[in-house]
C-alpha positions as CSV (number, residue, x, y, z in Angstrom):
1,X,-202.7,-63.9,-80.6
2,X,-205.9,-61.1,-79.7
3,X,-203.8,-57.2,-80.3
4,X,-206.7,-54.3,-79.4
5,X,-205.7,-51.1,-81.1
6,X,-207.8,-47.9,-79.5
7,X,-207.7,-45.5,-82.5
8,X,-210.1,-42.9,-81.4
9,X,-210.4,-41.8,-77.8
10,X,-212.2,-39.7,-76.4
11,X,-213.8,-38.8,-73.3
12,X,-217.7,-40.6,-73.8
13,X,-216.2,-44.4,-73.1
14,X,-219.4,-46.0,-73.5
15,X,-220.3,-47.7,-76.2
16,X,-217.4,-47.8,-78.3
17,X,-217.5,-49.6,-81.9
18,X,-215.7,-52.9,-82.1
19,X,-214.7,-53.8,-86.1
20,X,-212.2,-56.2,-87.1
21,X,-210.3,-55.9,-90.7
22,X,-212.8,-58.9,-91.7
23,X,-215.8,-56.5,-91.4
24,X,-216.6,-55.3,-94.7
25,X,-218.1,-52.4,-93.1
26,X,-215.0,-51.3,-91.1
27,X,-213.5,-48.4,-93.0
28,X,-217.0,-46.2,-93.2
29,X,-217.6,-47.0,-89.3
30,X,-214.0,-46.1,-88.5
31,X,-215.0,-42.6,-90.7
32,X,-218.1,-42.3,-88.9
33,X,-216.6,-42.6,-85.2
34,X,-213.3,-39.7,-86.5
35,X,-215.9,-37.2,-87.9
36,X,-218.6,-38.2,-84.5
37,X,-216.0,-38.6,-82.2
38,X,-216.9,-41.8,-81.1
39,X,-214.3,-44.2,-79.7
40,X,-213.3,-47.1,-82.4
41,X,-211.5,-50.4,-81.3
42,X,-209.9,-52.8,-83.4
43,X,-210.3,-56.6,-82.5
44,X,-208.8,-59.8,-83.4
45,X,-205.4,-57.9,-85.4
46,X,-203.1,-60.3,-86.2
47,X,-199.1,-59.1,-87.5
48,X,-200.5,-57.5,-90.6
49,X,-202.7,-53.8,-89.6
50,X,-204.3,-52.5,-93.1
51,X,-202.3,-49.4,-94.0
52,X,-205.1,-47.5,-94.7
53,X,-205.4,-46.7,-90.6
54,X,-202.1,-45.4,-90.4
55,X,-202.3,-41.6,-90.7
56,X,-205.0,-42.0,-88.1
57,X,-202.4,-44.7,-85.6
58,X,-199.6,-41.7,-86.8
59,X,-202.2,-38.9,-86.4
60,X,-201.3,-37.0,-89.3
61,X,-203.6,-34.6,-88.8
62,X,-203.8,-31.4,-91.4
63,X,-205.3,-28.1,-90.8
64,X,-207.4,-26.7,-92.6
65,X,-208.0,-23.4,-93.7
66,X,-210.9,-22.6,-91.1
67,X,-208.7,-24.1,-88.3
68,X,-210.4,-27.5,-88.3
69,X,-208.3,-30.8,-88.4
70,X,-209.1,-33.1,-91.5
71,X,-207.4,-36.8,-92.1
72,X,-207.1,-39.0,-94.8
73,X,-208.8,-42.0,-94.6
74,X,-208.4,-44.0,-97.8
75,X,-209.4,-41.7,-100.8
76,X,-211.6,-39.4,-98.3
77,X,-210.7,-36.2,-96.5
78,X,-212.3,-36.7,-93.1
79,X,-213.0,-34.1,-90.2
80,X,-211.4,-34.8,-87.3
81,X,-213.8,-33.9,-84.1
82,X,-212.0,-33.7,-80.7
């Protein structure tokens, strides 16, 4: 079974990064493409999605101080760019 989660849209559609959990690479592109505002697709997900994408699949974004959004990604604070 092939599920596609879009975690980041936004309105430049071109282009967007395709990972998969496999790609050892996927967490730091997925940071990348919040703090760039690039859009991000998953591939390939089978019944089990890595917890450490859900406060961005919840968007649990917090504010920050200067009014900027920040997420957690893992063990890193990440800016959120909309």
């Amino acid at each position: 079974m092939c599920v596609c989660v879009c975690v980041c849209v936004c309105l430049c559609v071109s282009n967007p990064q395709v990972k998969t959990f496999n790609d050892a690479d996927f967490l730091k592109q997925l940071e990348l493409a919040i703090q760039y505002g690039f859009p991000f697709l998953f591939e390939n997900l089978d019944e089990y999605i890595d917890p450490v994408i859900d406060p961005v699949l919840e968007k649990n974004f917090l504010p920050t101080n200067n009014g900027k959004l920040i997420i957690k990604l893992g063990d890193k604070e990440v800016s959120y760019v909309c």
